[in-house]
N, C-alpha and C positions, 0 to 999 in steps of 0.2 A: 098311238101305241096299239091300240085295234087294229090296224092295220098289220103293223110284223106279227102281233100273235097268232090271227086268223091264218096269215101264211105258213107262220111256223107250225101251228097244230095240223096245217094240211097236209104238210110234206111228212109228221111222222112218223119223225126219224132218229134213231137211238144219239143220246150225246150222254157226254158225261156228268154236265151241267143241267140245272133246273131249268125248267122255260121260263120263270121268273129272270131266272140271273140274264139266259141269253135275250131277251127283251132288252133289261139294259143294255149290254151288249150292241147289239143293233141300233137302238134309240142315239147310243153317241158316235156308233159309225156312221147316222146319217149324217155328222157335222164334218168326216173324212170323205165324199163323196161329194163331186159338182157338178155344175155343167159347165160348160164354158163356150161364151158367145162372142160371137165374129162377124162384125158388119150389123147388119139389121134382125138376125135370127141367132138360135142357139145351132150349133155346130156338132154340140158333142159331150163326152162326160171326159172327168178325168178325177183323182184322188189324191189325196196327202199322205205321205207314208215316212216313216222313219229307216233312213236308206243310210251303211257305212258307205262312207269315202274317202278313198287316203287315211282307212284308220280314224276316221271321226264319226258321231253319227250326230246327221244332218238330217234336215227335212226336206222335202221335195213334192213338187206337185208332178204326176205322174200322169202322161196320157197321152197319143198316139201321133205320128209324124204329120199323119191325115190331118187331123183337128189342128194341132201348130207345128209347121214347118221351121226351115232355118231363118226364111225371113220373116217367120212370125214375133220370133226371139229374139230378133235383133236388139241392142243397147236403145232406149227410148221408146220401145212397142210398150202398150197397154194393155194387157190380157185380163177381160172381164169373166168374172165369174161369181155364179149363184151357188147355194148349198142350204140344208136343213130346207128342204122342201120350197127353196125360192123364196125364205122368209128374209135372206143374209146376201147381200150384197160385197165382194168386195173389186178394188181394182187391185191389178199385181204389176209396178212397173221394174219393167229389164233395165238395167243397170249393171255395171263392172267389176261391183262384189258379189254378183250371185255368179254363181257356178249353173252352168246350162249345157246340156247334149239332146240333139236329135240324131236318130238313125232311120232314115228312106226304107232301106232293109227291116229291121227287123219292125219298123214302123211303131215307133216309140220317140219319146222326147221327156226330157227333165229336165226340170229348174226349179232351183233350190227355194224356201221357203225361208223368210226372215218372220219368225215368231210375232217377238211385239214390231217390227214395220206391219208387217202385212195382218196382223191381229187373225192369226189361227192358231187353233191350239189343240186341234185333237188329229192323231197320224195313224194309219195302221200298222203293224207292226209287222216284221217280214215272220213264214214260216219256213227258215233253211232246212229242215228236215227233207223236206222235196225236192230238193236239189242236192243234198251229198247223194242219194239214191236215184236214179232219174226214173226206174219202174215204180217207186215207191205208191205211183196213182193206180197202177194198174195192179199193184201185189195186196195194198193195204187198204182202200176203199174200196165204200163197199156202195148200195142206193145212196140215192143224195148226197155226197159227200163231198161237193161243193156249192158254194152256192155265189150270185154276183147282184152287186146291189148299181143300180145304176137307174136313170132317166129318161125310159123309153117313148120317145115321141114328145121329149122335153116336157112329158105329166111328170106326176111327181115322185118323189124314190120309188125304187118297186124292191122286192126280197125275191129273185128266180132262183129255185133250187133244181140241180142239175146230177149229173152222172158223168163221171170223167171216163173213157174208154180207151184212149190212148195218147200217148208220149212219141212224136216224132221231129227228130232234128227241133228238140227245146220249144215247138211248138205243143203246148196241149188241148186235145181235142175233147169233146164233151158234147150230153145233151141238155140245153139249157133256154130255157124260153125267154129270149132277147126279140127287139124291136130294132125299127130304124132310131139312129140316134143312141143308139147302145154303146156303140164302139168307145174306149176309153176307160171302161167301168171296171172296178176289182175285180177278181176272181179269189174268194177267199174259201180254206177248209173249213167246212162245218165240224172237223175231228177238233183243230185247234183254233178257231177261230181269227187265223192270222195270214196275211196274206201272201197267196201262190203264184199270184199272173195277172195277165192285164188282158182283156177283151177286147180280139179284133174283128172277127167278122163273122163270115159264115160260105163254104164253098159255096161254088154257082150253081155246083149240078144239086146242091140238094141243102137249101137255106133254111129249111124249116124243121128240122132236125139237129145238123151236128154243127160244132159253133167253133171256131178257133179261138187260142189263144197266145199269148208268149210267157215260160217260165217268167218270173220277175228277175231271178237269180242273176238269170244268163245276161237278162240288158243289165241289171249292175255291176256286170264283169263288165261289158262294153265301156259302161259309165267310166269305172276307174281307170280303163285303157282304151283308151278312145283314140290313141294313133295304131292300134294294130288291128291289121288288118283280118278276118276271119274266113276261110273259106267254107264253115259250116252252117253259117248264115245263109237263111233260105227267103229266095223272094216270093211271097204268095201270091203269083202272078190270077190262079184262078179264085179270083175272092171275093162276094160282096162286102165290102163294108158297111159296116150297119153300126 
């Protein structure tokens, strides 16, 4: 717990909540946050979140085309993953009653979470407010006003608090102190503590500064429409992922 408070008093930043409360807060989002390893090394982060589909809401482990692709997901693949600071072990096998989508494009993938099979139990919750408004980042935050929790260089959870600065083609941009091995990781509002986006990379010309992201909104429109086609889908051709 030393840990998220020391970060949280550093960044400083008005909430409407106690720093008491938001510690808890944090303390059980780190059991929504993982890594996920592939082959002999860890690969990457990815999260649990409470996502409507067809009018239901379902859980789903959330995290980037990069880290697992189509044939990562295949029926009978084994997707390993660690959480709560590598202290939690689980396997996730693909099977024909979970519901699964990747997208290359917007570089994203989900599959659904079976509560008591796979023994998880805590999901972030979405924040729709940023996406009925799509300037809503740029009108209504203000310093710090997001922040991502994630695994950088597979040590252990981190708290990076960030600044959003622009909304383009449903990618959101920001400054935010990510590592390699980042890619995957929430992007949640520090206003409402619920989550906005998913963490991809970082442009080439300038990785140490502005960080890309994807609304969540928009891949969950994909999710539930997954044979139509979108021409506003943007390939981030110039991108480190990290």
């Amino acid at each position: 717990m030393n840990n998220f408070r020391e970060e949280y008093l550093a960044a400083n930043c008005p909430n409407s909540i106690s720093i008491e409360e938001t510690e808890q807060i944090l303390l059980q989002m780190k059991y929504c946050v993982c890594q996920i390893h592939k082959g002999n090394g860890v690969i990457g982060n990815g999260f649990f979140s409470n996502i409507m589909y067809n009018n239901n809401l379902l859980q789903f482990l959330v995290t980037t085309n990069k880290i697992l692709n189509n044939e990562d997901i295949q029926t009978g693949k084994i997707i390993e993953i660690t959480f709560n600071d590598n202290k939690e072990y689980r396997k996730i096998t693909i099977d024909n009653s979970r519901i699964k989508y990747t997208n290359p494009v917007l570089n994203i993938t989900f599959i659904e979470i079976k509560k008591n099979k796979d023994n998880i139990n805590y999901f972030l919750d979405i924040d729709n407010d940023v996406y009925k408004e799509k300037n809503v980042l740029k009108i209504l935050f203000k310093k710090n006003s997001l922040y991502i929790l994630h695994y950088p260089k597979g040590n252990n959870i981190k708290v990076s608090y960030g600044v959003s600065n622009d909304i383009n083609n449903y990618n959101i941009h920001y400054n935010c102190d990510t590592e390699e091995g980042s890619s995957g990781s929430p992007i949640l509002s520090l206003n409402s503590l619920k989550l906005i986006g998913i963490h991809i990379g970082s442009p080439n010309n300038n990785s140490n500064k502005n960080k890309i992201g994807n609304l969540i909104n928009y891949a969950i429109d994909k999710l539930n429409n997954q044979n139509i086609n979108d021409d506003n889908d943007v390939i981030l051709n110039e991108m480190t992922i990290i």
